[in-house]
N, C-alpha and C positions, 0 to 999 in steps of 0.2 A: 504494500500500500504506500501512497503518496499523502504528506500532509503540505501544502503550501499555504505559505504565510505573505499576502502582496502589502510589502510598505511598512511592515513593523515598527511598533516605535518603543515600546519597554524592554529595554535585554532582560530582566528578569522573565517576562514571560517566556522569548526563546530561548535564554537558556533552560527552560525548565521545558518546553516541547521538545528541546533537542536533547534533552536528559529523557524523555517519554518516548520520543524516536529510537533513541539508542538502546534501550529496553525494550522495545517491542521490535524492531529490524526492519524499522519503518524508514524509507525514503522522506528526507525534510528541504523542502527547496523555497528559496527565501528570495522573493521578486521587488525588484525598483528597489526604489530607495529607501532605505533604513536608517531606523532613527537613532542610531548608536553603531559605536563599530564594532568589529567583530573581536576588537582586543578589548572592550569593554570588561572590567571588572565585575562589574554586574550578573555581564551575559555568562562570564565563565563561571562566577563561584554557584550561581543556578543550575548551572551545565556540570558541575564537581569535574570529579575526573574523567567522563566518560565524553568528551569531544572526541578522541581517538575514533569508537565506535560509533558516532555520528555521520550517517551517509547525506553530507552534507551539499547540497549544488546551488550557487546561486547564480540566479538568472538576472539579465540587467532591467527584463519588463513582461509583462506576461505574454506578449507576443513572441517573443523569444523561448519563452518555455514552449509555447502551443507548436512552435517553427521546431523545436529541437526534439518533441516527444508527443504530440497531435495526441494529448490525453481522451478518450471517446467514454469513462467511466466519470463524470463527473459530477459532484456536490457539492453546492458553493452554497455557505453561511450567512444566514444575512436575518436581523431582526424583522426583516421587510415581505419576508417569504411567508404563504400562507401552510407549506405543506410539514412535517414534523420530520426531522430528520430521520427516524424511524421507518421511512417511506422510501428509503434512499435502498436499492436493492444493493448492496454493497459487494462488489464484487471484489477478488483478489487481487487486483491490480488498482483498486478505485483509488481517485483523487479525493480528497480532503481540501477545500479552497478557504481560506478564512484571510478577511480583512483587516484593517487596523483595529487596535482601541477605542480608538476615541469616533472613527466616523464610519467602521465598518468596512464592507466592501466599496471602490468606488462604483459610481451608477451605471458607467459604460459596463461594465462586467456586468452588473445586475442584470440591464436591461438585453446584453448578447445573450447571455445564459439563462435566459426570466423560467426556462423549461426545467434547469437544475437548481432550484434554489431551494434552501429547508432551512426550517428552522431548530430550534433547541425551544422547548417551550419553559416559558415563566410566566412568573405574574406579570400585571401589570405596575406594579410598586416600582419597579427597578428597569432602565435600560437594555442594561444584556446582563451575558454573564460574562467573568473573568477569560481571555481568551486561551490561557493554558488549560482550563480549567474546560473549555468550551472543546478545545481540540481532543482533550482526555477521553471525554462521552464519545466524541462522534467516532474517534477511532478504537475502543474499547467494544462501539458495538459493530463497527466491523468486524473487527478480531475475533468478537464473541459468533459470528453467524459463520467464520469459517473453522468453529473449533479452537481457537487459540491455535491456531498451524506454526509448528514452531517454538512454541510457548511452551514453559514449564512451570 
């Protein structure tokens, strides 16, 4: 499986998907531009020691990824989506798409992709939820629909 992250801007949260990548032997590919660098203290002491096992690719814009791997399993995160991630036939190869913090995915993606979009359901009290936290669920229940393959 694939988890991309377009635009990130907390290194604690990707160090901590790419400490959850690295545990599960998950592909993490990290698009545009980031809001911290990759020698960010932050981003590693979240990430501990396990960046070695981190199958890490970055891409400089999502057209670049789409140009270098024409992903065709795709589910793209967005509070804006009516369908429940749940709904997302997760295949072995599936893409994982998640946005920024602070403003999500942006809209051109929204609106090319309006066929793959899901949600994480919450209340209405709060925004979203945490995006490491966001990315845990959706690929936890991939994982979980092929067996944990792999997993011990």
């Amino acid at each position: 499986m694939h988890v991309v992250l377009v635009e990130p801007l907390i290194p604690q949260n990707t160090g901590s998907i790419a400490r959850l990548c690295a545990g599960t032997n998950t592909f993490l590919h990290l698009v545009g531009k980031l809001g911290f660098s990759l020698e960010d203290r932050y981003l590693k002491r979240a990430g501990l020691d396990y960046w070695p096992s981190v199958k890490l690719e970055l891409h400089e814009s999502w057209d670049a990824l789409v140009e270098k791997y024409d992903p065709q399993a795709l589910a793209l995160f967005s509070t804006h989506a009516t369908r429940f991630y749940t709904e997302f036939e997760t295949p072995a190869d599936g893409w994982l798409v998640f946005g920024q913090e602070t403003t999500g995915l942006p809209v051109a993606l929204r609106e090319r992709y309006a066929e793959h979009l899901y949600k994480i359901p919450i209340t209405g009290d709060i925004r979203s939820l945490n995006l490491a936290n966001s990315v845990s669920i959706a690929l936890y229940e991939g994982l979980r629909r092929h067996g944990f393959a792999g997993l011990s």
